[in-house]
N, C-alpha and C positions, 0 to 999 in steps of 0.2 A: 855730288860731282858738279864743278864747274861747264858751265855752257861754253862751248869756242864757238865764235863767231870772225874769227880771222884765220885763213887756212897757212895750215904750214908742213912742211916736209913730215913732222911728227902727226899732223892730227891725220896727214891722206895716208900715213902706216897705220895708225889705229883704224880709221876706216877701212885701210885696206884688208886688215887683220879680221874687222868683224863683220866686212860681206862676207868673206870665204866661209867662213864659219855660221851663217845665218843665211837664209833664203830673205829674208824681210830686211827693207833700207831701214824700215822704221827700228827695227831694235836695233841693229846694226849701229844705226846714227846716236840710239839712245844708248848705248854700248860705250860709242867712242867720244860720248859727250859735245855730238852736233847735232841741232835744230836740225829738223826734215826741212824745214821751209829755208836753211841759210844752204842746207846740201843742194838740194835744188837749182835755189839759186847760180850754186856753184857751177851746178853743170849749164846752167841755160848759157852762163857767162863764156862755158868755154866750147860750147856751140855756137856763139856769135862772134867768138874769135876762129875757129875749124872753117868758119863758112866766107870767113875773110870780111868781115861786117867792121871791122876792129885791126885800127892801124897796129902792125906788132910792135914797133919803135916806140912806139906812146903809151906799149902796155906798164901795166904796175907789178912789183914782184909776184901781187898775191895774184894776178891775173897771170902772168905764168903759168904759179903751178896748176892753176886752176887748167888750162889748156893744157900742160903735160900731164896733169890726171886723166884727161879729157881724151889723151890719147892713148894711155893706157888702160882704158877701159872697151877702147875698140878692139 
């Protein structure tokens, strides 16, 4: 299986597919073919936009969704 390293409406459904179904990120991410360390990243990304750290006007698609995963995980 290919590694994503770019988030997209399809990889946060496969993520979102195989948290519910696993307790662990780590299979989960291995599941849905993301690096634990770009998942991560993902979230720190959309916790420094949640915390207002990060002009929204100037955000990038992938920074988006990365904050409405961000907020759907609250």
């Amino acid at each position: 299986m290919a590694r994503r390293t770019s988030l997209t409406e399809k990889v946060i459904k496969d993520l979102e597919k195989h948290i519910m179904q696993t307790t662990s990120i780590r299979i989960a991410c291995g599941c849905a073919g993301v690096p634990v360390s770009t998942y991560f990243f993902w979230l720190k990304q959309a916790q420094e936009i949640a915390d207002g750290e990060e002009d929204e006007s100037l955000l990038t698609k992938e920074e988006i969704l990365c904050w409405n995963y961000w907020i759907a995980l609250r």
